[in-house]
N, C-alpha and C positions, 0 to 999 in steps of 0.2 A: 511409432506412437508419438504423438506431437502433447508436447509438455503444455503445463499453463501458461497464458500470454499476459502481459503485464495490462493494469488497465489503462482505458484510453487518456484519462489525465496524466498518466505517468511516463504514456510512451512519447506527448506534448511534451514532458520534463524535457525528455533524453532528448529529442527531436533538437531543443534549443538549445542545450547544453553542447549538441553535437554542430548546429548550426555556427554558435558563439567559437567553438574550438577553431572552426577551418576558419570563420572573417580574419579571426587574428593570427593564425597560422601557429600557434603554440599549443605542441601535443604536452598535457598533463605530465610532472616528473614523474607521479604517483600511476603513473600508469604503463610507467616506461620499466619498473621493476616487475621482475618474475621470478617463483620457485621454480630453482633446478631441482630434477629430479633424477637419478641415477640408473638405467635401465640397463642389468647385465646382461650381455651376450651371449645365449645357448653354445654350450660345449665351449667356452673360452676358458682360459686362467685368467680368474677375476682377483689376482692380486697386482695386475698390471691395469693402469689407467686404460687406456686406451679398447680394454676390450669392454667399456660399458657404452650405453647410447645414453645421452644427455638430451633429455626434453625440457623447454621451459614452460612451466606456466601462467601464460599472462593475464592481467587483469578481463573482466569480460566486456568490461562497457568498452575497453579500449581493443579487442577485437571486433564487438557490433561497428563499430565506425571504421576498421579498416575493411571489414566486408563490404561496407557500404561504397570505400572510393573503390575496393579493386570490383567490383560490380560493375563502376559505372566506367574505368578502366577498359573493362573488356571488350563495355559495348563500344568505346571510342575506336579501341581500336580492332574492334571489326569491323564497324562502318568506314573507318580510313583506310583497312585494309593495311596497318605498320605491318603486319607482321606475315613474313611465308608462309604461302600455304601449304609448304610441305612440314612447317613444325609442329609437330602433337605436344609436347611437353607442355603444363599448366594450360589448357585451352578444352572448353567446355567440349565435352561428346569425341574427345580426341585421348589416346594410349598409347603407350608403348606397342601394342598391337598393330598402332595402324604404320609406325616408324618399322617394323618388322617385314609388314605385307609389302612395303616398297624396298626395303630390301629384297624381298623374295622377289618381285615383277622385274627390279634390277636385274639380279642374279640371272632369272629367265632368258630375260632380253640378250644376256651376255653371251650367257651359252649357245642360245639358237644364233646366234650371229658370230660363234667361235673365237668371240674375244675374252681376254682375262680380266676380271671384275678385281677392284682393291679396295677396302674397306678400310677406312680408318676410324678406330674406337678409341673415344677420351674418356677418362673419368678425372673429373678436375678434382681436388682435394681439397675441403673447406673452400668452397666455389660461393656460397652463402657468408660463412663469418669474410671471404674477405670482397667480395662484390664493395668497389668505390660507390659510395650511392650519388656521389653527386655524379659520375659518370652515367648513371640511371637516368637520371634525370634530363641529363644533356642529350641522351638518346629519344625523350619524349619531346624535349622541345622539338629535335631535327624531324620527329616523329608529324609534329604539328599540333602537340600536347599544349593548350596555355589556358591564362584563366587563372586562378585564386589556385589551380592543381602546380602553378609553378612559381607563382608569384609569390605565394605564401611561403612554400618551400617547406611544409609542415616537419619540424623539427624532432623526429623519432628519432631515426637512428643515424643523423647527420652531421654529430659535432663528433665523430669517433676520428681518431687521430691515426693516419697512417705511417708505413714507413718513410715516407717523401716528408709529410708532414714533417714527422723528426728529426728528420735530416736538414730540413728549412728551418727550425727552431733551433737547432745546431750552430748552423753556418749565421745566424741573425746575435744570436747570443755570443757565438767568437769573434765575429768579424763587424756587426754592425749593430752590436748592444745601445741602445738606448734611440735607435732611429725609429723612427714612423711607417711602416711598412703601407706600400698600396697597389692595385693587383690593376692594372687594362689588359682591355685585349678587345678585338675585333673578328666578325664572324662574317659568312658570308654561305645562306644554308642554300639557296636557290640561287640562280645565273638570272632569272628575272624579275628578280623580288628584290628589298632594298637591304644595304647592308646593316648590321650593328657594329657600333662602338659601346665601350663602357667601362666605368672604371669603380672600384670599391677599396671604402676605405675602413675594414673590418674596426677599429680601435674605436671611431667613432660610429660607427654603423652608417654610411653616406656612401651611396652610391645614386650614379648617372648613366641615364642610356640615351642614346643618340640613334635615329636612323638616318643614314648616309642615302643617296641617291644609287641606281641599281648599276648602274655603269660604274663607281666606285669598286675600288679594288680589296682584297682585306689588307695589304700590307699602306694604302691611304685609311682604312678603318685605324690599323692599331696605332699609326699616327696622327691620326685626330684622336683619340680617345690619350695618349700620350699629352695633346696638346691642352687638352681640358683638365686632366690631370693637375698640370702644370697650373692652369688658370686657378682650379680648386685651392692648391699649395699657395699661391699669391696672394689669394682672397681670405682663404678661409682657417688656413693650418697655423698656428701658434706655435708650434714647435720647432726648434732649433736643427735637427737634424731629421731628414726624410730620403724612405729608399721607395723608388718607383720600380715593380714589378711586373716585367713582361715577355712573354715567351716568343716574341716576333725580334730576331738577330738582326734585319736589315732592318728593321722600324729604329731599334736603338742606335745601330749605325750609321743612317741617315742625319738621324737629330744628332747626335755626339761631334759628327762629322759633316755639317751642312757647309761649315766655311771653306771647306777643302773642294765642294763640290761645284762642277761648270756651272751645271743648272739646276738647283733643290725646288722641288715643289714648294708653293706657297707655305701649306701649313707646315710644312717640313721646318725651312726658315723659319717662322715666329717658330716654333715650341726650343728652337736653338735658340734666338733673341732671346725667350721670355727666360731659356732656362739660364743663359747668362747672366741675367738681371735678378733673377732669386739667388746665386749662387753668391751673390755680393753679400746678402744677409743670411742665406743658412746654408746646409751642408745638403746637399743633394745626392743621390749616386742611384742611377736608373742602373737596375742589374738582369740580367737574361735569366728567367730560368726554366727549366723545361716542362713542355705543356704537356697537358694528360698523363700524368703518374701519378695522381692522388695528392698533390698541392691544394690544400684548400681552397686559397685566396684564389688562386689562379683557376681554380673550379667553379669558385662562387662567381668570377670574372667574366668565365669563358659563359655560363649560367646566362647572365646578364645579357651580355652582349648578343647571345641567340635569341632570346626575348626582346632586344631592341629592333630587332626587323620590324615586328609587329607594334610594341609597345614607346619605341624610343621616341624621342622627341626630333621631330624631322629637322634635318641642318639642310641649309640654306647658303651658306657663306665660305664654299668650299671651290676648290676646282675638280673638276670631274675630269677622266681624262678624253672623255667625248672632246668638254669645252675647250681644253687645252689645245687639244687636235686641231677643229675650229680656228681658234686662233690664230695656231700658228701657220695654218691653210690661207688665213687671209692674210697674213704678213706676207708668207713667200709669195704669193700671186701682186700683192703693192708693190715689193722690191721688183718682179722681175717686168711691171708696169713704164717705173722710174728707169729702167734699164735701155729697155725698148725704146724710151721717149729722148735720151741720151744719144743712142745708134742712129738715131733721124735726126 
């Protein structure tokens, strides 16, 4: 039986209200709170936590609106086809039933052809309270997700602090209390598509995306995006001490180490010059830290820099290593010219 529907001036209210929410990408705090409720477990000892289920109740207008993206969600990604089609879980007109029946055609298959079938069963534990959601996210962009669905980054359940998180708040507060933290990194989601750079600077809210040309490499992404960085800190950072954050080991060791090196790529060389030249007036220290564990900054970075393929601002003043190649293709064929003309 279908309840009463609100009237049509008022579903215009919600319509705008819900329109206004996503332009700006800020989900309501007032609607981020829920009553828990305590549901005991049949035949448990309910003097122990653990044997009740916990439901929250949350607000309603702020479920109508999450019906509404995971709706359009679904359809995205059935029309892109992100998702196997052998997975049933959350997906319209699909059960456990149907994960069952291909077990069983498995099984069949095995037997009539006298091989032994091995099944392996997970049940992940709190697989929801600890799902990284910027991890989520990075899977939609790879997915081909973009638009105001990532740009926004609508902020539910996004600022929750992991264990990596606190661990980096740890080692920042021991070791590098009172510095500037700022997060690059470089992506590279297709072999024919253009690369992303990008870097973020959470304290002031600034960030920059770059797309690199498609023969760029990610480890020239996460040094150009090192290099901008750097530009940003020359230009624009008032602060006496800054740590650049990024999870590319040879990106940091190239630039740290370019004077050591025969031959340093162009950009490689300036972000070394320029960092030598900042380092005259503040405290610099580019630190490595590891990607994909639930690092914010480095989530929000990695974020960035997969939406710069599509959305960054095209650079122009790079070497690729096509051009490179090139290059040095027509130097070795001049020299071995002047050689030849030498022997005659």
């Amino acid at each position: 039986m279908q309840g009463p529907s609100l009237p049509k001036l008022w579903i215009n209210v919600l319509l705008e209200l819900i329109n206004g929410i996503w332009r700006e990408g800020k989900f309501p705090d007032v609607w981020k709170y829920g009553e828990a409720v305590m549901l005991p477990k049949p035949g448990k000892d309910l003097s122990k936590i653990e044997n009740y289920r916990y439901i929250t109740l949350l607000p309603v207008l702020g479920k109508v609106m999450e019906r509404m993206v995971k709706k359009r969600l679904e359809a995205v990604t059935q029309q892109k086809k992100i998702l196997k089609d052998i997975q049933c879980g959350f997906r319209k007109n699909r059960s456990a039933e149907d994960s069952l029946m291909c077990l069983k055609q498995e099984a069949l298959y095995a037997l009539q052809n006298g091989w032994i079938l091995a099944a392996i069963l997970i049940d992940i534990e709190g697989a929801f309270d600890n799902m990284l959601h910027r991890k989520m996210v990075g899977g939609l962009v790879t997915g081909g997700i973009k638009g105001q669905m990532i740009s926004s980054r609508l902020e539910f359940n996004m600022d929750q602090d992991t264990p990596a998180d606190l661990a980096f708040c740890m080692m920042m507060e021991k070791e590098y209390k009172g510095y500037l933290p700022l997060f690059t990194d470089g992506s590279k989601v297709d072999e024919m598509k253009h690369v992303g750079a990008a870097f973020w600077c959470p304290f002031k809210n600034v960030s920059k995306k770059f797309k690199l040309p498609p023969e760029s490499s990610v480890f020239l992404a996460e040094v150009y995006a090192i290099k901008k960085v750097l530009e940003f800190i020359e230009e624009s950072v008032e602060e006496d001490k800054v740590i650049i954050c990024s999870d590319s080991k040879s990106a940091i060791q190239a630039v740290v180490n370019a004077n050591t090196m025969a031959k340093p790529n162009r950009d490689v060389l300036i972000c070394y010059i320029k960092l030598q030249d900042i380092l005259k007036k503040k405290k610099v220290v580019i630190q490595w830290i590891p990607a994909h564990i639930g690092i914010s900054g480095n989530e929000i970075a990695d974020l960035k820099a997969k939406s710069a393929v599509e959305s960054g601002t095209l650079v122009t003043d790079m070497d690729t290593p096509y051009e490179v190649m090139i290059f040095d293709k027509v130097i070795k064929e001049m020299i071995v010219r002047v050689l030849k003309r030498i022997e005659i």
